[in-house]
C-alpha positions in Angstrom: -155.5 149.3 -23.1 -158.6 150.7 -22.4 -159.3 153.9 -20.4 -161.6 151.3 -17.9 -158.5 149.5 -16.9 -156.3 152.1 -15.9 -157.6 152.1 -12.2 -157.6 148.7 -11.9 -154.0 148.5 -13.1 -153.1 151.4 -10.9 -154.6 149.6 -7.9 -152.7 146.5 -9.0 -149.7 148.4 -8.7 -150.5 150.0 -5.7 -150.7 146.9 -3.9 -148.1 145.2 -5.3 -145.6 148.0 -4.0 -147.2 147.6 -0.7 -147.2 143.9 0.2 -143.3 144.4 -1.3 -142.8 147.5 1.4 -144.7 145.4 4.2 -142.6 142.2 3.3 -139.3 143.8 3.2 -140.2 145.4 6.6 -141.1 142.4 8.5 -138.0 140.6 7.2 -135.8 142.8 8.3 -137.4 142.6 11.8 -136.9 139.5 11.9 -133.8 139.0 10.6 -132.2 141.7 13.2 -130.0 140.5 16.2 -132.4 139.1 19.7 -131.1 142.4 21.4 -132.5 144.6 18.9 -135.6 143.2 18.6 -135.9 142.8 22.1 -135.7 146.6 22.3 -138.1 147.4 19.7 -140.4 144.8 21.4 -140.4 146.3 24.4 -140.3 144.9 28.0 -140.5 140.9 28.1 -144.4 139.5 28.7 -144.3 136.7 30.8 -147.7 135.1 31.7 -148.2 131.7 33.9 -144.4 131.5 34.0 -143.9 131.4 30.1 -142.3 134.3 28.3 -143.4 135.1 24.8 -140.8 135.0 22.0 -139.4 137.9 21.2 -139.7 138.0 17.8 -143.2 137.0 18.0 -143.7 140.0 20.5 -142.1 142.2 17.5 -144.3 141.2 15.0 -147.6 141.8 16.8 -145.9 145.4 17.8 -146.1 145.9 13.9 -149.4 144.4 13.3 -151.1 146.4 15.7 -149.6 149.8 14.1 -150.0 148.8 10.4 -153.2 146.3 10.5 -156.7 146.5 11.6 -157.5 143.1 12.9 -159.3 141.1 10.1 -162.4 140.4 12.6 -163.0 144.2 12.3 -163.6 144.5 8.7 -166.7 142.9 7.0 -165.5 139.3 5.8 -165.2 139.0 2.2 -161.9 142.4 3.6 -161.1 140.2 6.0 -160.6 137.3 3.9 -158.8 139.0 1.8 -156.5 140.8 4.5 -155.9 137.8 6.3 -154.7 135.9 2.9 -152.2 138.9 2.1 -151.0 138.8 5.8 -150.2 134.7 5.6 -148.4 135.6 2.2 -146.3 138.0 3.6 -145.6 135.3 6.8 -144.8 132.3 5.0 -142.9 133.8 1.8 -142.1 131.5 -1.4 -141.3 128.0 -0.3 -139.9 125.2 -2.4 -141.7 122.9 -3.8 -141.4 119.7 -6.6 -144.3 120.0 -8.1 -148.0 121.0 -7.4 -151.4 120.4 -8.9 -155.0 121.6 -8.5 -157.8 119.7 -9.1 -161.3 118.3 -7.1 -161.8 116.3 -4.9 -165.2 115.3 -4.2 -166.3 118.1 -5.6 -164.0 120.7 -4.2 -161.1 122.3 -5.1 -157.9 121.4 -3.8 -154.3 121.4 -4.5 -151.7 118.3 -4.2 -148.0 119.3 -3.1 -145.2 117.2 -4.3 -141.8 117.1 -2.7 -138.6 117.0 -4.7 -137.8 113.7 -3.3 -141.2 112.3 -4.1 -141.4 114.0 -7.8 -141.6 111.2 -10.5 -142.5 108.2 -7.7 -146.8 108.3 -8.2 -146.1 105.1 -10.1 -145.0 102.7 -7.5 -147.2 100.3 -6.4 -147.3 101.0 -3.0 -147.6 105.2 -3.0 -145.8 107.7 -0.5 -147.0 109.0 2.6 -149.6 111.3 2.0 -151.3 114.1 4.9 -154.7 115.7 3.6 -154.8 118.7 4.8 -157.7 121.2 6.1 -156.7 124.8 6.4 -157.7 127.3 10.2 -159.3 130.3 9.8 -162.3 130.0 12.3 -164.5 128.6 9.4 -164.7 131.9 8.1 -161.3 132.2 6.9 -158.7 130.7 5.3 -158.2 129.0 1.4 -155.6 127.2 -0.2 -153.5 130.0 -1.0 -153.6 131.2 3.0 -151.8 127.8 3.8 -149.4 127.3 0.8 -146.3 128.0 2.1 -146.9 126.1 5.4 -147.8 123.0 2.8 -145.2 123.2 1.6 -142.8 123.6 4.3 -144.9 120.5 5.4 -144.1 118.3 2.3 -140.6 118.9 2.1 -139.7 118.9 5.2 -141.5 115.8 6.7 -141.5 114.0 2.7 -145.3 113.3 2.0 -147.5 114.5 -0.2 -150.1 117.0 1.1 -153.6 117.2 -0.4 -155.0 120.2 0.9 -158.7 120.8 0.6 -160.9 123.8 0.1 -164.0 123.2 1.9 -167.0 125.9 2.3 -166.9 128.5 4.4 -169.7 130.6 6.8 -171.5 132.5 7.1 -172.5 131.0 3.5 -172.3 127.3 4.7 -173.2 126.2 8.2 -172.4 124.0 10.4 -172.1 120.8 9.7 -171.1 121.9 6.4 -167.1 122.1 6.7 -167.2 119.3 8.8 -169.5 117.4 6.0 -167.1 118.9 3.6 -163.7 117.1 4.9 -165.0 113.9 6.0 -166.1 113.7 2.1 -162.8 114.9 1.2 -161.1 112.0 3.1 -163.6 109.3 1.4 -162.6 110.9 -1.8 -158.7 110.8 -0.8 -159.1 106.8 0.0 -161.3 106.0 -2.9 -158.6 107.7 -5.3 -155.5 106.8 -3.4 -153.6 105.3 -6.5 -154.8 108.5 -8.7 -152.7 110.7 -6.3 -150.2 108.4 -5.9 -150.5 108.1 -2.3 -149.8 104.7 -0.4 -153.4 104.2 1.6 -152.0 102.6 4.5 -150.0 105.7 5.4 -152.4 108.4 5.2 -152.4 111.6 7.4 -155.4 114.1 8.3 -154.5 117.1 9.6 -155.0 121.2 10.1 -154.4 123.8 12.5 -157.3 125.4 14.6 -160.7 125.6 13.6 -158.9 123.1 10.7 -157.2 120.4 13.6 -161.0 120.5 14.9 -162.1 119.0 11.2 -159.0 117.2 11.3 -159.9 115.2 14.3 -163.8 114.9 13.2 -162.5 113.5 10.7 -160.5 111.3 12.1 -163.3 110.5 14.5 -165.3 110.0 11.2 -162.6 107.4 10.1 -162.5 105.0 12.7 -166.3 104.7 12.7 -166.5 103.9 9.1 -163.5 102.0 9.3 -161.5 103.8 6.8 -157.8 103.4 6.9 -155.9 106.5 8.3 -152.2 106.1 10.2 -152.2 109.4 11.9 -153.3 112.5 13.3 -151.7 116.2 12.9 -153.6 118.7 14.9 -152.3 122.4 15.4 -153.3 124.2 18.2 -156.9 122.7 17.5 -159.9 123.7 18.8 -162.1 121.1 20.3 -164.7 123.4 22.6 -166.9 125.7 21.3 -168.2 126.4 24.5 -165.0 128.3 25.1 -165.2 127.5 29.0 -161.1 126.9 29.6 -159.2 129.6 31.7 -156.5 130.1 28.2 -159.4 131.7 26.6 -160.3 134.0 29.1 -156.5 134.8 30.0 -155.1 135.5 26.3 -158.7 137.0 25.3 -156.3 140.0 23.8 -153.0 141.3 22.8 -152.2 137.7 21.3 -153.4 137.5 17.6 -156.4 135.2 18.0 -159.2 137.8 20.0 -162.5 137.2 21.7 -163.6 139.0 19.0 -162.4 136.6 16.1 -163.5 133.9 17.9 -167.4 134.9 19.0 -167.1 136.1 15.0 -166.5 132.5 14.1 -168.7 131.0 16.7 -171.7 133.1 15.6 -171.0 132.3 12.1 -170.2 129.2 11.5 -172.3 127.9 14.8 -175.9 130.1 14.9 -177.7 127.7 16.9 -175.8 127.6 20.4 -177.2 124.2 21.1 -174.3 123.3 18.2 -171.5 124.3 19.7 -171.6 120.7 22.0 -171.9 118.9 19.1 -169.1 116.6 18.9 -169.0 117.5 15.1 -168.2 121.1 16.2 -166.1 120.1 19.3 -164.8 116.6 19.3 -164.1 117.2 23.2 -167.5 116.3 23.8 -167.5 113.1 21.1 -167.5 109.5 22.2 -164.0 108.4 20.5 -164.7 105.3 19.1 -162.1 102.3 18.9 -159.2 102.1 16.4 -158.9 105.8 16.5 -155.6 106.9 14.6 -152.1 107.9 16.5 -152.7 111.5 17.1 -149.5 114.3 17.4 -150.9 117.7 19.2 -149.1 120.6 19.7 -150.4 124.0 21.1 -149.3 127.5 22.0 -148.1 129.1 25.0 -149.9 132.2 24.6 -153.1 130.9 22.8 -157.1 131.1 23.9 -157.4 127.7 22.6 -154.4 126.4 24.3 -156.1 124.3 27.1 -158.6 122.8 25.1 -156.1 121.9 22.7 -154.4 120.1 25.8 -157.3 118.5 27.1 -158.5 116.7 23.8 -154.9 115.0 23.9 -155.6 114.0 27.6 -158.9 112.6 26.4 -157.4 110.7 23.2 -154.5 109.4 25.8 -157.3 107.9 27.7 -159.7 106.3 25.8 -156.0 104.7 24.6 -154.9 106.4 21.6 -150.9 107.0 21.2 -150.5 110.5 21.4 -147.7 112.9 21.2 -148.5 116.3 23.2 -146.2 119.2 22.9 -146.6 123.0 23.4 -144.4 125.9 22.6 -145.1 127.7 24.9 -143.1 131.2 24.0 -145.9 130.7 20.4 -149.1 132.4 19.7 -152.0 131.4 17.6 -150.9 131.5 13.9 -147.1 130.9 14.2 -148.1 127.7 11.6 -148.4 130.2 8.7 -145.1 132.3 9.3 -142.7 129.7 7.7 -141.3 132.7 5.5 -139.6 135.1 8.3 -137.8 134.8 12.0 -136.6 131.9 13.0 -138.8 131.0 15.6 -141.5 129.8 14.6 -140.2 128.6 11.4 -138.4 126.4 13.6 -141.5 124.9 15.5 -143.2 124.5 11.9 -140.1 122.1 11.4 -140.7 120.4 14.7 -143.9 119.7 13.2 -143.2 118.2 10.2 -140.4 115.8 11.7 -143.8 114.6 13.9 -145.6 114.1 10.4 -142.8 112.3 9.3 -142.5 110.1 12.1 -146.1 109.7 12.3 -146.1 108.3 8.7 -143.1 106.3 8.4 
């Protein structure tokens, strides 16, 4: 060993010991009876008649004393803070198998689930969700969403192809959007390669990643591509940020102002963007033959009402859709599939709607 790599391997261990510290403390948190928590927590918050889980009221109490908020550190930190805070949330899920590879040029990763190991060689495939990742268009990578593809593929029995599109401030808008509606091209053109039944494909993703989600879909029906069904997590679908959720959970809920004029001003430069239907699909025309949509959103969420108000606008130009909000969520409950019981439980909500969605 040389004497260069002692630091490197003393940092290693360092963090190592700290994400196992950080993980064990969060568990136990959560695991601890409703009345303890509820003490820790401190008084109830109740807002517009909904009260906020108490467990979710817990965990920000410990994020706010142990964390800075990702949006405060320069973003290659907060990439990597907000990857090691999702690993610590969603924990080591089961899996069959898993795979990376590219997909029109991009890397991405295809999830397997035990019942589904050994099957790519039917002739008619499985159910199959590709999957685009949140993080404001900033954040986010495959790794930051693993464990909730995974929840995803076992639970609801698909595959999941999730894809690792580019990121600002490197790449610009259009470029996620680009990025995705690529991805899916590539997905249908090499539907028997992943062994994925093209009549029951799935695009979905949770915020910034349910707005390329439904771009996508958006993308779909104009080409005429096949897709069966929409999954779209609390997505946002205004950049223009002009619904009263975003002004009343601005802070003290996960997802700031802050994060999100960081994303905006990122990803979105030009401000005459952020009504591009690309960027927020509230303002598209929805073409016909647009694909079943489920949406859910949080309680306690900026991006709530927006969220709510693209499934009023699907419902009306006539697509099925399936709205539901837990409202006693925040933003990010998707990614902690690993402790509590809470949200863990919503994320299975979820992926019974996938499953339903692609049956």
């Amino acid at each position: 060993m040389t004497t260069t790599s002692l630091p490197a391997r003393a940092a290693r261990i360092a963090h190592l010991a700290r994400t196992h510290v950080e993980a064990g403390v969060l568990m136990g948190a959560m695991a601890l009876p409703a009345p303890v928590q509820r003490r820790l927590a401190g008084k109830p918050v109740v807002v517009e008649g909904q009260e906020l889980d108490v467990e979710t009221q817990l965990m920000l109490r410990l994020q706010a004393a142990t964390q800075k908020p990702v949006e405060t550190l320069p973003i290659p930190a907060g990439r990597v803070a907000l990857a090691h805070g999702a690993g610590i949330a969603g924990g080591r899920q089961p899996i069959g198998e898993t795979r990376d590879l590219q997909v029109a040029g991009m890397a991405a990763r295809l999830y397997v689930p035990r019942a589904l190991v050994g099957t790519a060689t039917r002739p008619t495939g499985d159910p199959t969700l590709v999957f685009f990742h949140g993080g404001g268009w900033i954040y986010g990578d495959l790794d930051s969403h693993d464990a909730t593809c995974r929840v995803l593929a076992e639970r609801a029995g698909v595959r999941v192809v999730a894809v690792d599109y580019r990121l600002a401030p490197e790449a610009t808008f259009p470029a996620a959007h680009d990025d995705c509606v690529a991805a899916y091209r590539w997905v249908v053109e090499h539907a028997s390669d992943l062994g994925a039944d093209v009549d029951r494909l799935a695009v979905g993703g949770d915020s910034a990643g349910g707005c390329l989600a439904a771009t996508t879909a958006i993308a779909a029906a104009r080409e005429g591509l096949p897709l069966a069904f929409q999954l779209l997590v609390y997505p946002a679908t205004d950049m223009t940020r002009s619904h009263d959720s975003h002004r009343t959970f601005a802070q003290g809920f996960y997802l700031s102002a802050e994060f999100m004029d960081l994303a905006a001003e990122s990803y979105l430069p030009h401000e005459a963007d952020r009504r591009d239907p690309r960027a927020s699909p509230l303002f598209a025309d929805l073409p016909e033959g647009l694909a079943p949509a489920y949406v859910c959103t949080a309680g306690f969420d900026p991006l709530r009402d927006e969220g709510e108000a693209y499934a009023a606008k699907l419902r009306e130009a006539g697509v099925e859709v399936e709205l539901h909000r837990f409202g006693a969520l925040i933003h990010s409950f998707f990614n902690v599939v690993g402790v509590g019981r809470t949200s863990r439980a919503a994320v299975q909500d979820i992926a019974e709607a996938l499953r339903r969605g692609l049956s």
